[in-house]
N, C-alpha and C positions, 0 to 999 in steps of 0.2 A: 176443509176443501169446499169451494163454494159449487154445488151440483145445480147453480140457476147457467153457469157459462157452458152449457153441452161439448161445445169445442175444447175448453181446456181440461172437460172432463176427459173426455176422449182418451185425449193427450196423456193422460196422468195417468193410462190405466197400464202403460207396462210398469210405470215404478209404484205402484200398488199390490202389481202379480209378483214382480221381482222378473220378469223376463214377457217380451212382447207377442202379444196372443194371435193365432192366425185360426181363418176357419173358427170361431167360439162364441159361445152364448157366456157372457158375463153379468151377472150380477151384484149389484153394491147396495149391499143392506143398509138398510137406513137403522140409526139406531131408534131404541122405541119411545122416543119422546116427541110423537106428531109426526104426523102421514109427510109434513111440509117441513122436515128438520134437514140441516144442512151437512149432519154429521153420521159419517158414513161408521156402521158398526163392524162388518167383514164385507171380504169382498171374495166371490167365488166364481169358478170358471167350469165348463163344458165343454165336450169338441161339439161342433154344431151338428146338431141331429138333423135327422127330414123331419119333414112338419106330421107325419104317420107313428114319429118314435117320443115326440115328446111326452103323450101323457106318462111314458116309462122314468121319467123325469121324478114322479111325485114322491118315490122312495124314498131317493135321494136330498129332496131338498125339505120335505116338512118338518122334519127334525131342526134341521140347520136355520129355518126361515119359524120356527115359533116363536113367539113375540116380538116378530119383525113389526114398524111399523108401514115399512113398504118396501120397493126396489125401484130401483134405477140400472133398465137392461142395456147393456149394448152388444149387438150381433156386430161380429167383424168377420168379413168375408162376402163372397158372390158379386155378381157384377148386376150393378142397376138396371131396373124393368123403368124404360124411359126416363123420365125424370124423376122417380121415387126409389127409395131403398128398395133393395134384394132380400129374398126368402121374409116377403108377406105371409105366407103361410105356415109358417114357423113362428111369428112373432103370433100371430092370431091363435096356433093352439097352447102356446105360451103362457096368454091371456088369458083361455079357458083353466088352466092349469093353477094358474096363479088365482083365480075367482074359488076355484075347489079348493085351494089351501087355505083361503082367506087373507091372502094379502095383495094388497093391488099395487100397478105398475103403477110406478108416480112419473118416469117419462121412458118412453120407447126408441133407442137410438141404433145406427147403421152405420157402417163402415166399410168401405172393402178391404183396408190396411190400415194399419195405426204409425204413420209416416207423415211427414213436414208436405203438405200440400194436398191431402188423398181427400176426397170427399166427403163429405157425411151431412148423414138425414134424419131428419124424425118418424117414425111411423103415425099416420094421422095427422100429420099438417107438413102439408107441402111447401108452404112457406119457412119452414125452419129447414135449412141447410147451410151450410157451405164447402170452404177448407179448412183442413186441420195445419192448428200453425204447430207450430216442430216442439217436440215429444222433450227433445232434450233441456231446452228453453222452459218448461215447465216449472212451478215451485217444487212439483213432487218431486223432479228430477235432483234439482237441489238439494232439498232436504235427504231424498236418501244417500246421493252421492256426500255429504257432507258427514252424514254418518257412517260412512262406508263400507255401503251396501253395495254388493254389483246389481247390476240389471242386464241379463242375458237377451240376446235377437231373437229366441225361440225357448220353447220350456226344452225341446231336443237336445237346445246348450246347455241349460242349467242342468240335464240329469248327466250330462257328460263331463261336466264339469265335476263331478263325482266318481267318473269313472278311476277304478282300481288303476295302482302300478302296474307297473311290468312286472306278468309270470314270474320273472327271474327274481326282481328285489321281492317279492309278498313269498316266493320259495326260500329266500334265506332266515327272513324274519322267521317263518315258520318254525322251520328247524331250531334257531333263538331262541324260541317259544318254546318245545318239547324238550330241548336239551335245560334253560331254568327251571321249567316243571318239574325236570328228573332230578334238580340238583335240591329243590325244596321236600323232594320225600325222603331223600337221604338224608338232608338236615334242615328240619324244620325250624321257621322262624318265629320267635315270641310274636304273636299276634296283636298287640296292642303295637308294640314298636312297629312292627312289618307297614301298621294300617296306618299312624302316623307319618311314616316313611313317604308312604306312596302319598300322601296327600300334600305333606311339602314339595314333593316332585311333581305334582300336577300343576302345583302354585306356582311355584317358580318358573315352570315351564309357558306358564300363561302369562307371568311378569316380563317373561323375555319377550313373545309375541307382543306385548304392549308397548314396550320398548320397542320393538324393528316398526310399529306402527308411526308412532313418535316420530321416528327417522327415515320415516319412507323404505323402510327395507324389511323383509319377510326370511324371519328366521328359518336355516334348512337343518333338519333333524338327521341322524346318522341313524343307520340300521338299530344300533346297539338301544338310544333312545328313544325310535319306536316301540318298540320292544320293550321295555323300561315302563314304558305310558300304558303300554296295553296291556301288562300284567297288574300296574296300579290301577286301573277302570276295570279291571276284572274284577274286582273286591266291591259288590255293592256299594258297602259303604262309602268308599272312596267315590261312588260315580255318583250317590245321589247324595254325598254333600259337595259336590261339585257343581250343582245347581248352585252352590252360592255364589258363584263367578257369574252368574249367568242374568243375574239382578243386579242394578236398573237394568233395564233393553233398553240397547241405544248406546250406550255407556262405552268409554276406551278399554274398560274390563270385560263387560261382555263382549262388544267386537273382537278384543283381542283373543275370548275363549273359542266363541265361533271361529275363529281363523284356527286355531291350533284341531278343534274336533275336526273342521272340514280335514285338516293336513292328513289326521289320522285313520276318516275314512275311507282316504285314498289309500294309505300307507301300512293301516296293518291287516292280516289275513283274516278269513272267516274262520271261526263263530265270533274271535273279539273283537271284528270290526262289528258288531252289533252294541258295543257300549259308546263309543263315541258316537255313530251313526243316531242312536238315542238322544247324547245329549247334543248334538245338532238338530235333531228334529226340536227337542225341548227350547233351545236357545230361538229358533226359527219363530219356534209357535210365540212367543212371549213376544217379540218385537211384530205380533202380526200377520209373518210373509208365510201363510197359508201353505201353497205350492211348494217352497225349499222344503219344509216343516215334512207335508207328503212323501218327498220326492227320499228325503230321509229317513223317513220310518221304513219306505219299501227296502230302504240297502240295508237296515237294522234285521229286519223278519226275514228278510233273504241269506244274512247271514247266520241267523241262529231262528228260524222257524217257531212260533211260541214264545219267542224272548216276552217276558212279561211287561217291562216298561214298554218296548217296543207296539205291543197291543192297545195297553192304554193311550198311548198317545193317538194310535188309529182309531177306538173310539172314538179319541175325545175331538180329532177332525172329524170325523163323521158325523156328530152330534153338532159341531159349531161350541163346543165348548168355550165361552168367554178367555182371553188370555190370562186375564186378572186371578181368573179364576185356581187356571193353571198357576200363577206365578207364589203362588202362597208354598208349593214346592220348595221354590228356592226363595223365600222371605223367611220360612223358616228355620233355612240352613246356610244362609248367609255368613251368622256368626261363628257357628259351628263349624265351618271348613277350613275355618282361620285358624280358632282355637285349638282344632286337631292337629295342622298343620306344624302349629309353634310347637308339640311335643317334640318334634324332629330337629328340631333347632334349638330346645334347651336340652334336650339330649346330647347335640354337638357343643352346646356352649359347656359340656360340664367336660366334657375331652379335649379339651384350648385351656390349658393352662394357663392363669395370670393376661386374659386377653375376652376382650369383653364381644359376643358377636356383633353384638349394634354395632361396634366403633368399627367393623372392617368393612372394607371396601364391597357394597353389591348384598351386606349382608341382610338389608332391609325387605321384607316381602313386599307385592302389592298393597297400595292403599284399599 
């Protein structure tokens, strides 16, 4: 992204959030190779304080901004004091804040809306202004739309776009849920088979969403297959080698996993919607989008309080943890979820008589 065109930066900042900011102090870390680099490291968001609350700020961001080599602010909100940007007084304790942390503003920018024509300014030079040209028209908009990505009108959308089913369907599932659990103490399953099981069933379930991608259509799941999913991501195992769907970010494999965990954090009850709700926070964090990644961990800890992956990943937003860093998770388990995967499918090929599974139709997993 080139951060010399302030305008198109602007522009670019809802498909950077993943949904467009109101009222907010944005930050765009520069990464740490020179004060003057053009490559932004994360990008992080505030509701806009009064200029009396920002030093309350320093908690939260010294962690996140250590070995930044700078930022690129943009306040969005308030209405213009004559011809200059809105809330001076908030970019100025801003300033002092960002001098105590040790890292300086590389440009200071204003907005009142992040909209096709809305104004915008610089702090400290009156001569840099204008309008914003339209947000949609953006490369960023592009690119993520190309990998598709949504971008919501408000973060208000994106956490609702998470909101649970209906009472009624997440009250049946449940019931589904306590009645197989009763059925697994009365007769337990071979555990090596059981964990095999569920991990072809997460594959395949993820090969179909890739497929309804392919064809412009989004597969719908029946009660019974919710259910099915959320007993197989109940199995550690099963959830955290399922990070290997979730590598490359960006990918028709990871999009497609992202699509199906979102289905599932909608769709199965508390405490198991905390393992899906994880691995979309997980999927979120590795392609970048900051805020989904958040907005996921909260329905994760909300569903099961302590969930332990659930924590780490709030750490590791809290810290600014590199994705890269995160992604070694699932680079290491990549191969491994395939591997586990096919026990369940040469287990079926030895019950097909005279009939090879390769050769039948759909019997092929994900590449």
């Amino acid at each position: 992204m080139d951060l010399r065109r302030a305008d198109r930066l602007i522009a670019s900042v809802p498909y950077l959030l993943g949904f467009t900011p109101a009222n907010s102090l944005v930050m765009l870390v520069h990464a740490p190779d020179g004060p003057k680099t053009h490559t932004i490291g994360h990008v992080m968001r505030v509701d806009l304080p009064d200029a009396g609350s920002v030093p309350e700020l320093v908690p939260l961001l010294r962690a996140p901004l250590s070995g930044a080599a700078a930022v690129t602010v943009v306040l969005v909100g308030g209405d213009p004091t004559g011809d200059g940007p809105a809330h001076r007084d908030v970019m100025a304790a801003l300033a002092a804040v960002m001098t105590d942390i040790g890292v300086p503003i590389n440009h200071a920018l204003w907005t009142p809306e992040i909209r096709l024509g809305a104004r915008w300014g610089c702090y400290g030079d009156e001569a840099c202004r204008g309008e914003l040209p339209d947000p949609a028209a953006s490369t960023m908009a592009a690119v993520t739309t190309h990998a598709g990505q949504l971008t919501y009108p408000s973060r208000e959308a994106m956490e609702r776009a998470l909101d649970p089913d209906t009472d009624q369907a997440l009250a049946r599932r449940a019931a589904l849920l306590e009645l197989a659990a009763s059925r697994d103490e009365a007769t337990p399953a071979d555990r090596d088979e059981e964990i095999a099981h569920a991990c072809g069933l997460v594959r395949d379930t993820v090969a179909r969403f890739r497929s309804g991608r392919s064809a412009g259509t989004s597969p719908v799941l029946s009660d019974r297959e919710i259910v099915e999913l959320a007993r197989a991501l109940s199995h550690h195992e099963v959830r955290d080698l399922a990070f290997g769907a979730c590598w490359p970010p960006r990918t028709d494999l990871a999009a497609a996993a992202e699509q199906l965990w979102t289905v599932l954090v909608r769709g199965v009850p508390a405490p198991e919607r905390a393992e899906p709700a994880s691995l979309l926070a997980y999927t979120a964090y590795l392609r970048g989008d900051g805020p989904l990644a958040g907005v996921a961990v909260a329905k994760a800890l909300e569903a099961r309080p302590g969930h332990t992956l659930g924590k780490l990943l709030d750490q590791a937003l809290a810290h600014a943890v590199p994705p890269e860093t995160m992604a070694r998770l699932a680079q290491d388990r990549t191969g491994a979820f395939a591997a586990v995967a096919d026990r369940a499918e040469n287990a079926a090929r030895r019950t097909v008589s005279g009939e090879s599974w390769d050769d039948r139709p759909g019997g092929a997993g994900p590449g």
